[in-house]
Every structure is written in structure tokens, then in C-alpha cells.
C-alpha positions in Angstrom: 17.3 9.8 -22.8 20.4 7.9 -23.4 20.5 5.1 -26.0 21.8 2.4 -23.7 18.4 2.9 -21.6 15.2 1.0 -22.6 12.1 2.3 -23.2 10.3 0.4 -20.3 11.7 3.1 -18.1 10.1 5.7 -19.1 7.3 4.4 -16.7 8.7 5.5 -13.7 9.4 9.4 -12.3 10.1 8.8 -8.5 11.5 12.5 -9.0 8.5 14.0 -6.7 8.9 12.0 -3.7 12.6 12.2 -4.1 12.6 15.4 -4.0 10.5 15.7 -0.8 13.0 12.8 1.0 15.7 14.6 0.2 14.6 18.0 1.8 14.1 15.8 4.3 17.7 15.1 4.9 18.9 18.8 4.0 16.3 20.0 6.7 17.9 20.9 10.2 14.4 20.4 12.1 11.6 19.6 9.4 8.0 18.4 10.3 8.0 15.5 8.5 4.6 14.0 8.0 5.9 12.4 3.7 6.9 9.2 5.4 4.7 6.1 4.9 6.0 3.8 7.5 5.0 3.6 11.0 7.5 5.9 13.3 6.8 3.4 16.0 9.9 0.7 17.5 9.6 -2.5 16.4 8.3 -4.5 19.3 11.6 -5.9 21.8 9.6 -9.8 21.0 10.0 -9.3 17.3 13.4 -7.6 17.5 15.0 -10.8 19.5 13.3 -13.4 16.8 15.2 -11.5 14.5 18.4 -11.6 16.9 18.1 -15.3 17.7 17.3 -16.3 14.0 20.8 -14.8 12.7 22.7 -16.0 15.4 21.7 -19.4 15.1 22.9 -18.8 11.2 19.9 -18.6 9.4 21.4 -16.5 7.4 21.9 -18.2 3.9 19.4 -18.1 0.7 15.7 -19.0 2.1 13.4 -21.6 -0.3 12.2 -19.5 -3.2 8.3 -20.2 -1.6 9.3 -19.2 1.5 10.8 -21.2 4.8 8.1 -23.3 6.5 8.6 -21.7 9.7 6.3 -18.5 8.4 4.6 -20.1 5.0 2.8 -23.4 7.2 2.0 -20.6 9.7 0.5 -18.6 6.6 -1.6 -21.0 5.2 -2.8 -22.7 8.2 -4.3 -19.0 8.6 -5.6 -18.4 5.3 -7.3 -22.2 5.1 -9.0 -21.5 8.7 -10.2 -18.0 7.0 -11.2 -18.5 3.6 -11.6 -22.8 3.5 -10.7 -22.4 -0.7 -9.4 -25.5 -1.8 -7.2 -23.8 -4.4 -5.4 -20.9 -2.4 -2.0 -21.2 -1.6 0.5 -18.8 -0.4 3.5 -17.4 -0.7 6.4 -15.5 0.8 7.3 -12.6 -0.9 10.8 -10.1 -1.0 8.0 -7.6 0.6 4.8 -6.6 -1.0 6.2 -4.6 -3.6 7.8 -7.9 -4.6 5.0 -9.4 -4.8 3.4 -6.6 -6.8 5.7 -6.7 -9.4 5.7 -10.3 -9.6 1.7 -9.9 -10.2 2.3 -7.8 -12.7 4.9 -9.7 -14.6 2.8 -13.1 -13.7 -1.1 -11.6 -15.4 -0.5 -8.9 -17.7 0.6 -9.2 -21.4 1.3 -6.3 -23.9 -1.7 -4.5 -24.9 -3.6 -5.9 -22.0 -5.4 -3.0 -19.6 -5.3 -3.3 -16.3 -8.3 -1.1 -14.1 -6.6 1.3 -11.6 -8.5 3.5 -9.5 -7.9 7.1 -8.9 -5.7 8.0 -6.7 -3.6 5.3 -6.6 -0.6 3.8 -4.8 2.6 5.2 -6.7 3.9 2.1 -8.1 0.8 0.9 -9.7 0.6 2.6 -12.9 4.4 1.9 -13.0 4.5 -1.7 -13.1 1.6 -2.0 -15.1 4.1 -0.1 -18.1 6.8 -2.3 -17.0 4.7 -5.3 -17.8 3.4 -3.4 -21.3 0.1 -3.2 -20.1 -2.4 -0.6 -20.3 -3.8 1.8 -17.7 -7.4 2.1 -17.4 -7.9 5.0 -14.7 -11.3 5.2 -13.1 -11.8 8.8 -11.0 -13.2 8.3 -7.4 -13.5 12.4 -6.2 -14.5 14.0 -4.6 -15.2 11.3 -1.7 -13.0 8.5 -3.3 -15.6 5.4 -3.1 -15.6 3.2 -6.0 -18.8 4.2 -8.6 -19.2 0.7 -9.8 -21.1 1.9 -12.9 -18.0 3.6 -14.0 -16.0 -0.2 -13.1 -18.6 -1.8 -14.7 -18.5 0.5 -18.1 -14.3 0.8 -18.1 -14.5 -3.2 -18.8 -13.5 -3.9 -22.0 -12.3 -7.0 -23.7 -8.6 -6.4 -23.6 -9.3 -6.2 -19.4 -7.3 -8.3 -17.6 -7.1 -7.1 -14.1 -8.2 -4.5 -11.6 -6.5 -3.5 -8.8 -8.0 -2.6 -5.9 -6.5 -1.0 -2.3 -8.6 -0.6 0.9 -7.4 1.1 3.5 -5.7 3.1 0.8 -3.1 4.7 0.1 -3.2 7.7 -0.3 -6.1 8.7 1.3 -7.0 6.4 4.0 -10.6 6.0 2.7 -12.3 2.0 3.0 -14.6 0.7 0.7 -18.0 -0.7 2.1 -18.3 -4.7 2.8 -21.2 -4.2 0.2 -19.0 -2.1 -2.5 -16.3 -4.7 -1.8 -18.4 -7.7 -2.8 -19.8 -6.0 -5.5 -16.5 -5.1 -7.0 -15.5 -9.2 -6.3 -18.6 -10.1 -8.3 -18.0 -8.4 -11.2 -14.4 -9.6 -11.6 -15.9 -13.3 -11.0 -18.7 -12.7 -13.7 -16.2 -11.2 -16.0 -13.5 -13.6 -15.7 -11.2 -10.8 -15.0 -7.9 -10.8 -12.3 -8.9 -9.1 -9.1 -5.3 -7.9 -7.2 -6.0 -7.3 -3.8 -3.9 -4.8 -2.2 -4.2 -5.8 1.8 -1.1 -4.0 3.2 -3.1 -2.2 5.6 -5.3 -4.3 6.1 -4.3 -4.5 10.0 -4.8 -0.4 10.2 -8.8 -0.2 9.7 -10.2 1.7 12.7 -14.1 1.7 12.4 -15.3 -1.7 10.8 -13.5 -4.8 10.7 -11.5 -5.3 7.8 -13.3 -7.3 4.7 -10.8 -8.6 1.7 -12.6 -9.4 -1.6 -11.3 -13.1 -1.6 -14.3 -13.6 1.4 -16.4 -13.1 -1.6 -14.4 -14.2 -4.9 -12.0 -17.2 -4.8 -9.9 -17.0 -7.1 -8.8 -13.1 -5.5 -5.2 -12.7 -5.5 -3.8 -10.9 -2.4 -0.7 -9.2 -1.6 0.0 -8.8 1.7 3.0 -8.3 4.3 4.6 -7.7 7.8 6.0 -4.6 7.3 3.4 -1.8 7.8 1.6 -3.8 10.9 4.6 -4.3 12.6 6.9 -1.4 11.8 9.3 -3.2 9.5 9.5 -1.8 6.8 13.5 -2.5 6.0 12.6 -6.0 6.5 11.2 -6.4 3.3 8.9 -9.9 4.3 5.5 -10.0 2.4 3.1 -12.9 1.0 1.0 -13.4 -2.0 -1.8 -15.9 -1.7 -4.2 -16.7 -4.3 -4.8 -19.4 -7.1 -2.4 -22.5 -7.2 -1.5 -21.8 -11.1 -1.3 -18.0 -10.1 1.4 -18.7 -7.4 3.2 -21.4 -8.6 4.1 -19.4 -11.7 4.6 -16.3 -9.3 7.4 -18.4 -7.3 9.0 -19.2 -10.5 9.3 -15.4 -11.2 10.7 -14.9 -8.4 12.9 -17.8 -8.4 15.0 -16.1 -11.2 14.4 -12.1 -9.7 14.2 -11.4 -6.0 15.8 -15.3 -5.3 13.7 -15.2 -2.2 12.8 -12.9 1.1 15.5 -12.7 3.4 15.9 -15.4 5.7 16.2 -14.8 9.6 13.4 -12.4 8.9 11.0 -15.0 7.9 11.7 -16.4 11.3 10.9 -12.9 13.1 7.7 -12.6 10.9 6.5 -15.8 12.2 7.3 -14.7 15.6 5.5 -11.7 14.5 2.2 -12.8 14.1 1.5 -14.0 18.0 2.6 -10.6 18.8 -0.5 -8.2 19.6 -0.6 -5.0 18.0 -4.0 -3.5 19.6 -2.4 -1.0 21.5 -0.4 0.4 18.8 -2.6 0.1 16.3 -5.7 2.1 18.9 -2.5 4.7 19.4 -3.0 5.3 15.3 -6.8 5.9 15.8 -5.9 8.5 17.9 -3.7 9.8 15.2 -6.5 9.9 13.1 -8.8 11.3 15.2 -6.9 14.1 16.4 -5.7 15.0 12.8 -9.0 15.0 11.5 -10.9 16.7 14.2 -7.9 19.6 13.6 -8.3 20.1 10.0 -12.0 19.2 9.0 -13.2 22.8 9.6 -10.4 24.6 7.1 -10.3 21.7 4.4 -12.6 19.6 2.4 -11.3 16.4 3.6 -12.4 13.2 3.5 -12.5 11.0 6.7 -9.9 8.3 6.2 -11.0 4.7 7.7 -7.7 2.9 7.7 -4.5 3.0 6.8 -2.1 6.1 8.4 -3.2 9.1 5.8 -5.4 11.7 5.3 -5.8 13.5 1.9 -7.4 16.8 2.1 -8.0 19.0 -0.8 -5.5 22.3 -1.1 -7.0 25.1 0.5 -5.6 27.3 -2.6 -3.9 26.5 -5.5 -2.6 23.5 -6.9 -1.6 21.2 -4.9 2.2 20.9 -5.8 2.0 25.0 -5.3 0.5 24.1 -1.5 3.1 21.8 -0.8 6.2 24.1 -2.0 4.6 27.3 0.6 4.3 24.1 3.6 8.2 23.2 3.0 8.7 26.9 2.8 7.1 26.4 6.9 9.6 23.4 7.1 6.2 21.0 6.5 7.2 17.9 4.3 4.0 16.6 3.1 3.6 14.9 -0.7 1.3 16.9 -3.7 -1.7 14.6 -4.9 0.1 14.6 -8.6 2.3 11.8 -7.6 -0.5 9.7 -7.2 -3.4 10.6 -9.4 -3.9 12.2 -12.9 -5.1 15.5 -10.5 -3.1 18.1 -8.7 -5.6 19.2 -6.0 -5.0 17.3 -3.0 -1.9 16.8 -0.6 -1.4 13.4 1.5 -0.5 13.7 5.2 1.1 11.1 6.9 0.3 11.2 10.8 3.0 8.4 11.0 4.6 10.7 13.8 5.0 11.5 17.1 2.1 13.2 18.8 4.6 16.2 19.1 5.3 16.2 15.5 1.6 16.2 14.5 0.7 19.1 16.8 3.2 21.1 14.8 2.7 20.2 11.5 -1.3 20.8 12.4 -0.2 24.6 13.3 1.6 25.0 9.8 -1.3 23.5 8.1 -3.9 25.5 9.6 -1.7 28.8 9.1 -1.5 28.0 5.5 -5.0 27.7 5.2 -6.3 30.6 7.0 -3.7 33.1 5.3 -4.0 32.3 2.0 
């Protein structure tokens, strides 16, 4: 590594997913199903907020906390759902922002933060970047949360543990009860419970719960761009304990500066939109990727989010995914997220077309191995 580079670095290796994205753009007709971001439009209503916002020149640096147009909306919501006195929101340069402004905000060198296994990409990342510890807790085969092992992984150098239903990247919801059993413990232990709700929006079977119903002082990290199909956008929210967000803001004030402006406006627009039909189109997704895999893989029914993380049929699961780009099938290897190489995640962000075809190259793969 060069000497001008610090050491911090070392944290990240964004080389596998790279690697897959750029195939992706080398490929003359690939089934791509590597992509996690919906492969729907974004809705004309939200598209003309946008419009109308930056031609009416809202187009300079927004307040740090967020413009009142989307925050007031934002809270107002979160009072009505939760009644806390002492949660307050945020508006975020998208929920990675406000990841890594979580991060930088609770952890301290040496501290260990609980992650469980598998994970979202950036996790263990910014938990380095902050100098923290990773605690990894192993949910195979059926990736639901043993709280025995949570329970025994505490330690007193614990300071957080975060936690992702729907997840990515398998899809799989935790139970209301395993959800307010996980909030418990965190309140009991005085420990920092990081809610990762992106998906929140995508859970097909059971109403979506968030820990905070059950632990106040919960911090969440939410966002606009997943539900709505704007990703590029880059518009999340943090909400959470005053102190928590007040120093958060502050963070952010001297990093990201603040989310970008006309698309705050949009976002707000955003939220009267209804998504149903979109968002029943996805549970068809599911379904129909499921129902065409579960005989030729051990595969876990996802509840949420848009992915599905079967196990390799043969092999490792980084040797599966070279022979499915080899059949012009982009899918990711389980290694990128999880200390294991067994299991391959499948986007079915994708036209009905594209699934159809990538199904065909995943069932060939299986059954000629």
C-alpha cells in the first residue's frame, strides 16, 4: 500500500461488486439480477416535484438538518407513530450518510459493535473506519437472529448492534416477537440499537415492525430512495435521541454539508404518493422467483426487501457465480457479505423478462453440475 494512504482504508475492498458492475458494462446482453435498486421509473408526480423544485431555484446548499418542507413532514409522522418525547429527526445525504454519520457519532476506538451474519456491505466497513470492533454473530442456515448467541456476544466494550429487517442480502424478516426481544436487551444493557429500516416499505407478508415501537431510545436510518426508485437522489433521514441527532447534524455539518436540495422537495412530495401497486408488483417478483428455485436450492423464503439468497448448488459460492457470468448471469457471491462463501444473492430488481431468463440459467446451473 502506498505510504501516503492511511491505514483506515484497509477496511474497505469494494473489489467484488466492482468487478461484477463492471462485467456489467463490458456485457453486450447480460442478465443482470447484481443491482440493488428498483428497475422501476420513478413515478411522473415525483419526477415533476423534482422539476418544479429546481426551476423555482431551489437549488443552493439546503439547512444542515434538513429543509422544513420534508423534516416538519418527517416528524409530524414519526410523533403520530412512536409519541417519544425525545425523538427527533433528521435529513440525511441518503442512508448511507446517515450510516456513516452513526458510526462516526457512537463508536470509539476499541469499542465492538454487534453485526449479524450476513450483513449489508458497508457495515463492517464503517465500523473500521470509526476504529471500532466487529462482533459477528452467524444466523445460517435460516438467518433468524438466536438471541442466546446476542445475548452471550455482549461484552463490556459493546456499544452498539446493528440490526437490518428486511435484509439485505437475503430478504429474510425477523418476528415482531424476535424484534422486541432484540429491543429489550439493548434497553437492559444500555447498549446503541441502529435500526436499519431501508426496506422497510418492501415487507410482503406481515406489516412492517421497527424496534423503536418497543425501545425509545432506537436510532433509525431510513430513506426515499429504495421505496421510490431514487436511488441517485441520495435523500435519507435519521431519527432517534435528541443528543444522538443533534451531534449527528453537527457531523454532517462539516462532511456531507447537507442532502441535496430540490430533492428534499420531491421527497416530501414523495410521501403522498402511493406505492401499493408497485410494491404488490415486487411480491410477485418474489413469488415467482421463489416458486422457480425452491425445488433445486436450499433457499430461504425472503419476507421483504428485493433478494433472495440461496445456497450454491455446488461449490463455493464465488466458483457458482464465475460459471453464471460464464451464462451471461450477473449475480453477487455471499463472500462480499458474510465471513462464508456458500451462498449467492439474487436481485429480482428486474423486468419480468429478465427474471424468466436469469431463472433458466439458474436452474441449468443447478441441474448440470
Amino acid at each position: 500500500m502506498h505510504s501516503w494512504i492511511a491505514d483506515r482504508t484497509r477496511f474497505f475492498d469494494s473489489s467484488g461488486i466492482r468487478k461484477v458492475f463492471d462485467l456489467a458494462a463490458t456485457m453486450t446482453d447480460p442478465i443482470n439480477l447484481s443491482i440493488g435498486q428498483p428497475d422501476f421509473a420513478v413515478p411522473e408526480p415525483i419526477q415533476n416535484a423534482a422539476i418544479e423544485a429546481i426551476r423555482s431555484n431551489k437549488n443552493g446548499y439546503a439547512l444542515t438538518q434538513g429543509m422544513p418542507v420534508l423534516l416538519d413532514k418527517l416528524q409530524a409522522q414519526m410523533d403520530a407513530r412512536y409519541g417519544h418525547a425525545d425523538r427527533q429527526v433528521f435529513i440525511t445525504s441518503g442512508t448511507s450518510g446517515g450510516l456513516v454519520l452513526a458510526m462516526m457519532t457512537l463508536v470509539n476506538p476499541g469499542d465492538e459493535v454487534i453485526v449479524f451474519d450476513p450483513y449489508f456491505v458497508m457495515y463492517t466497513s464503517l465500523v473500521g473506519l470509526a476504529g471500532g470492533r466487529v462482533v459477528l454473530i452467524d444466523t445460517y442456515p435460516e438467518f433468524r437472529i438466536d438471541l442466546n448467541k446476542l445475548a452471550d456476544a455482549i461484552t463490556p466494550r459493546t456499544k452498539a448492534i446493528l440490526f437490518n429487517s428486511p435484509a439485505n442480502p437475503t430478504g429474510v424478516t425477523a418476528s415482531a416477537d424476535d424484534i422486541q426481544a432484540i429491543a429489550q436487551l439493548a434497553a437492559d444493557r444500555n447498549i446503541a440499537l441502529v435500526s436499519d429500516e431501508i426496506y422497510s416499505c418492501f415487507q410482503y407478508d406481515e406489516p412492517f415492525v421497527s424496534p423503536a415501537r418497543f425501545n425509545e431510545r432506537t436510532l433509525v436510518i431510513d430513506g426515499f430512495s429504495k421505496t421510490y426508485g431514487i436511488t441517485g437522489w441520495r435523500v435519507g433521514f435519521v431519527h432517534g435521541p435528541r443528543e444522538i441527532i443533534q451531534t449527528m447534524i453537527k457531523l454532517q455539518q462539516y462532511t456531507f454539508v447537507c442532502a441535496p436540495h430540490p430533492f428534499q422537495w420531491a421527497s416530501a412530495a414523495a410521501m403522498d404518493f402511493d406505492m401499493t401497486p408497485y410494491l404488490d408488483d415486487y411480491r410477485r417478483k418474489r413469488d415467482f422467483v421463489f416458486e422457480s428455485l425452491k425445488d433445486d436450492y436450499e433457499i430461504e423464503k425472503p419476507g421483504g426487501a428485493f433478494y433472495i439468497f440461496p445456497k450454491s448448488p455446488w461449490g463455493t459460492a464465488s466458483e457458482f457465480v464465475a460459471k453464471a457470468i460464464e451464462n451471461q448471469l450477473l449475480i453477487i457471491p455471499g463472500s462480499i457479505f458474510s465471513a462464508r462463501d456458500t451462498h449467492v444473492r439474487i436481485s429480482y430488481a428486474a423486468s419480468q423478462r429478465t427474471l424468466e431468463r436469469g431463472v433458466e440459467v439458474l436452474l441449468k446451473l443447478a441441474r448440470n453440475c
